[in-house]
N, C-alpha and C positions, 0 to 999 in steps of 0.2 A: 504494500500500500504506500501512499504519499499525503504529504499536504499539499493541499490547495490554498495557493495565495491567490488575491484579490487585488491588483493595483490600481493607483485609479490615476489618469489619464483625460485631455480635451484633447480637441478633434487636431491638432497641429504636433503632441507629441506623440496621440496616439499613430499617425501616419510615421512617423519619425519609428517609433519602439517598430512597428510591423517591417517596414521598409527594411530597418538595420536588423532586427531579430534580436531586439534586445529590452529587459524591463529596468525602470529605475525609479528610486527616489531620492528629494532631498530639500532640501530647506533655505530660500533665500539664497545669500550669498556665504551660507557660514561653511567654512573647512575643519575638516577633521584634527588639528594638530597636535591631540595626543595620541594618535595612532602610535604603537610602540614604541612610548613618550610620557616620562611620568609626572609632565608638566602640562598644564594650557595654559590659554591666555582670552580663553573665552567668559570667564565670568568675571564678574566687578564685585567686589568686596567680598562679599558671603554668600552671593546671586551666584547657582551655578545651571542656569534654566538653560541657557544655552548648550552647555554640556550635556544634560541629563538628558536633553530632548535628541541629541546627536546619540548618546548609549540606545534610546529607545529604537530609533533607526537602525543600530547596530542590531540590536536585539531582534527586532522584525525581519532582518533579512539572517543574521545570524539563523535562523530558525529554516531558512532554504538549503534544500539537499538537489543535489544531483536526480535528473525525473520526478520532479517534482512538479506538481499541474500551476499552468497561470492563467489568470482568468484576467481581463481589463475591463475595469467599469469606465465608459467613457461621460463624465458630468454633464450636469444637464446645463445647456445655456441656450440664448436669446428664446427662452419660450420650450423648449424641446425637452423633454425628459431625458435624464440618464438611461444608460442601456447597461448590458451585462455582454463581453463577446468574449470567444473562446474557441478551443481551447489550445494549451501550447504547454511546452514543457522544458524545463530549464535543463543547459546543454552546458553551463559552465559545473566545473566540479567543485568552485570556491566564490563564493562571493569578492566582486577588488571595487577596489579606490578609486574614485575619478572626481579627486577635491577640486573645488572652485578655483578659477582660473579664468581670463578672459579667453587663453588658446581652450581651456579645457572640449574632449570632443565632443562633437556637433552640439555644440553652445548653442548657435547660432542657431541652428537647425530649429533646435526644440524652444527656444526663446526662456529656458529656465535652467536651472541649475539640476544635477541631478549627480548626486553623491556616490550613491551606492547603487550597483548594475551585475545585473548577470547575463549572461546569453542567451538564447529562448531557441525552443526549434519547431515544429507545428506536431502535435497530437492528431487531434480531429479538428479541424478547424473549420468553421462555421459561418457564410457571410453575411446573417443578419445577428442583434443583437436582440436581446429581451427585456422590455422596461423595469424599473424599480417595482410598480405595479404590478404589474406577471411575474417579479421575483421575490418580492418582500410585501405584498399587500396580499394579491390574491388568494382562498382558501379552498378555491377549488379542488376537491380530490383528498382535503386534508380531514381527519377524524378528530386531530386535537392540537389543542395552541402549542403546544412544542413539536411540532413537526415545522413550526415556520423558521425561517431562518435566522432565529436571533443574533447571527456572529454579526449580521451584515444589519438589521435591523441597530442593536447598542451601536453600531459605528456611528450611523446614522443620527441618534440620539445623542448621544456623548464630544460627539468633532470626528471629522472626519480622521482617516489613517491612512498614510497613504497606500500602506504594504498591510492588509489586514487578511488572517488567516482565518477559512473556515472549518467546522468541523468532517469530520469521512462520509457523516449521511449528508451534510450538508450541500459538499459539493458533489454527489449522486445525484439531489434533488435539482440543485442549481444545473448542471449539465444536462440532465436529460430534459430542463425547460428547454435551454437554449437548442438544443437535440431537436424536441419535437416543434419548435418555430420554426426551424428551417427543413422540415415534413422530412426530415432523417438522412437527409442530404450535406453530404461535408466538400468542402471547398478541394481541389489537386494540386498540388507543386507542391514547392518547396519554399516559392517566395510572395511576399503577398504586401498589398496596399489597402488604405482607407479611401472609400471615396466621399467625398464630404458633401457629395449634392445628395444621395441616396441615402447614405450613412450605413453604406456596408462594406464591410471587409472583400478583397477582389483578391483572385490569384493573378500574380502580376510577373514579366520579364525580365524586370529592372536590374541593375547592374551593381544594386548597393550592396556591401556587407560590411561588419564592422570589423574597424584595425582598429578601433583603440586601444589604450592600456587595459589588460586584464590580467597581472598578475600581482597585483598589489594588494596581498591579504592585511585584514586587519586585527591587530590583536590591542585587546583592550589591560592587561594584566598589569602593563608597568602600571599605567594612570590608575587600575584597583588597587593596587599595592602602595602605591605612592598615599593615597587617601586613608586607607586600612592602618598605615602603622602613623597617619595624620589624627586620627580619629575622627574623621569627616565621611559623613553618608556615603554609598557607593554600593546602593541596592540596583541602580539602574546599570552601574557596571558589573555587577557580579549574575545577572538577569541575561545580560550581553555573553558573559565567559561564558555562562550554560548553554544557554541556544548556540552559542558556534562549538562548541567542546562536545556536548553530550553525544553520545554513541560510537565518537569517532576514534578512540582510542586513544588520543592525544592527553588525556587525564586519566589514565585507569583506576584510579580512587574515586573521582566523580563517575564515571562509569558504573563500579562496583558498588559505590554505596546508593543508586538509585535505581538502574536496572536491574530487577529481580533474576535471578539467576535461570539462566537458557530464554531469554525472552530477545526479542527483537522490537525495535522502536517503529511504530506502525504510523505515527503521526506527532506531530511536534507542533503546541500553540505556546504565545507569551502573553500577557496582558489578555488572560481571556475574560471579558466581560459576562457577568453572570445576575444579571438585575440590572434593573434604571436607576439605581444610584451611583454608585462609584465603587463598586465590590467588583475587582478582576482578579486574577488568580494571577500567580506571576509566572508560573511556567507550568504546564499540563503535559502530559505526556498519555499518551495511547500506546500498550506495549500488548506482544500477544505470545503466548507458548500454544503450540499446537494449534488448536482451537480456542481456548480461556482468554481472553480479553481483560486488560487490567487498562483503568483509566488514574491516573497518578497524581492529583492538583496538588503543587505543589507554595507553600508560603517562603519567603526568602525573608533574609535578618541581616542586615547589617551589624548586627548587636546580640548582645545574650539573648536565650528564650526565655522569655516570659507568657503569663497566662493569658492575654490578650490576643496572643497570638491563634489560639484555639478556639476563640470567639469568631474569627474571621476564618480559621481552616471549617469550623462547624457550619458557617452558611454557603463555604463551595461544595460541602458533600452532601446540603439538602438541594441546592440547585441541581449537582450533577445526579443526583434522585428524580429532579419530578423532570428534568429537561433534556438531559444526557440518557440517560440508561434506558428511557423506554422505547428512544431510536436506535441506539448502540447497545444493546445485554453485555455490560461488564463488573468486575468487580471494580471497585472503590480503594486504594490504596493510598491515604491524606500523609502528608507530609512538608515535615518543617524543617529547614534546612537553616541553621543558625552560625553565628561565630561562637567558638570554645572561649571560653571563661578563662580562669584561673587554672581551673581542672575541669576535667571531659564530664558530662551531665551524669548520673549514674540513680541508682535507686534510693541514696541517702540525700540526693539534693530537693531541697525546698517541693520545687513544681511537679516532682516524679509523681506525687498523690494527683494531680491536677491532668496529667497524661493519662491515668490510668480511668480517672472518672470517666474522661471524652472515649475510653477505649471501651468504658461500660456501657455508656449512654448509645454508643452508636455500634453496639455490639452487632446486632443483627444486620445493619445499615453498610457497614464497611471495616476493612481490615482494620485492627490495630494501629494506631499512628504512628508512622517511621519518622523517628529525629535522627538529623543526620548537623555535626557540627564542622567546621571547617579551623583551617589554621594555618598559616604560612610557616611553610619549611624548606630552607634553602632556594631560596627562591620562587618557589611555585607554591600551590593554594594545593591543600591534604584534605581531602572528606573522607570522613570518617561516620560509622552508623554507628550511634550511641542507644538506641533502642529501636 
């Protein structure tokens, strides 16, 4: 299986990303300059918005693998509805760099900045698209409110994202819309364009493909590390390390202490929004042995664990209850992922009574709660499973 990203695009870079075969986003004019760098120069005083908002970008694409589906929402303007078009699948094997720059490539082209890019190749590709309407209103066909698409609905409600992931039934449902709009008919070639009088995807001859830079990986760990022994927040960098790290061997402690043993990572979300208010989970993970399905939400800490922290794991596993599991049948496996203390958390500390109540309370509901604490050793970040 893969994840499904979501990027969203107007009709001058959507022509641009199809043309060159490639997805991006990014933010104004700001550059990345702690890229394996354990210094910026992007915030002012004790303001680090500008960073944090750059981690989350890391962290959104962080979270793309090699065949993994993309889908473009293209915005709605002068009057026109946004649409949904698809589908494509990413052809780079690492997410790279492409910091602001007046040369930076096809600038021009796209009329915006766009930081972070992968390479895309055509899946099934489709040339009409399907409105907001037919993809996040409509309930035709549907038996009950959590079959709608809520990854793409909370976008919508909360600020838009540029790189926003949906879940495995999600994008089943969202594809087979766009599938049966275009009466099960998918586009030929290899190379394809927008045409902006029609507003559909075209296979096309054209002679573009992309040379930019694409080997300019980014690693976030000095600027965590730097902040880590600063004692300055760096929940949006340690959010970042996971989504590019997880699975890939490159940590086998982070590996080891979240991947349950013989399983395979089936699906990877960050910031998943689970309610109209401001409750998202910071990293979820879909892993599967065999057949068994485990769905993973996972709480991140800057800091020691504390009991608060279980107040907010308790309303991702009643979400993932009434909104996850009736379209996906998985287990529940909650976990809190903290910085180590003085000493590692064990059955004599304070909150161990306070672990054990949420493991009563939600006995029937889901596994046990995995704490896992972390620590810098020799340079690198050590997870470690403490219960």
């Amino acid at each position: 299986m893969a994840t499904t990203h979501v990027l969203i695009v107007d009709e001058t870079t959507f022509k641009v990303h199809l043309e060159y075969m490639f997805a991006g986003t990014g933010s104004a004019t700001d550059a990345v300059d702690f890229n394996n760098n354990p210094t910026t120069a992007l915030y002012a005083g004790r303001k680090f918005a500008g960073e944090n908002k750059l981690c989350g970008m890391i962290a959104d694409f962080g979270r793309v693998r090699f065949s993994d589906y993309i889908i473009f929402y293209l915005q709605a303007q002068s009057g026109i509805e946004g649409k949904f078009y698809g589908v494509f699948k990413v052809k780079s094997t690492e997410v790279f760099l492409e910091n602001y720059s007046t040369t930076q490539y096809l600038l021009s082209d796209l009329g915006k900045n766009l930081t972070f890019r992968v390479e895309i190749e055509p899946d099934t590709v489709y040339a009409k698209g399907v409105s907001e309407w037919e993809a996040l209103d409509s309930i035709k066909g549907l038996t009950s409110p959590n079959q709608m698409l809520w990854s793409l609905i909370y976008r919508k409600l909360k600020g838009n994202r540029g790189n926003t992931m949906i879940t495995l039934y999600e994008s089943e449902r969202l594809i087979q819309i766009i599938r049966t709009a275009n009466s099960r008919t998918s586009l030929s070639g290899l190379k394809f364009t927008f045409n902006t009088a029609t507003k559909e995807v075209e296979s096309s001859s054209h002679a573009h493909s992309y040379s930019g830079i694409t080997i300019t990986n980014i690693n976030v760990l000095p600027r965590l590390i730097n902040k880590l022994n600063s004692n300055k927040a760096f929940e949006s960098h340690l959010q970042a390390y996971i989504t590019q790290n997880i699975g890939k061997s490159t940590n086998t402690s982070l590996d080891k202490s979240i991947i349950p043993p013989n399983n395979i990572i089936e699906w990877i979300g960050n910031e998943v929004s689970c309610g109209v208010g401001m409750q998202r989970i910071d990293v979820c993970l879909s892993v599967i042995h065999n057949t068994q399905r485990t769905i993973i939400p996972i709480e991140l800490k800057a800091v020691e664990a504390s009991k608060d922290n279980l107040r907010q794991i308790q309303r991702y596993v009643d979400w993932l209850e009434q909104y996850y599991l009736p379209n996906r049948p998985s287990d529940i496996q909650p976990m809190l992922i903290t910085k180590k203390g003085m000493t590692y958390l064990s059955i004599s500390s304070t909150i161990w009574c306070d672990f054990l109540a949420f493991d009563s309370t939600n006995a029937t509901l889901c596994k046990p709660i995995v704490v896992i604490e972390y620590e810098l050793v020799g340079g690198n970040l050590i997870f470690s499973r403490v219960k």
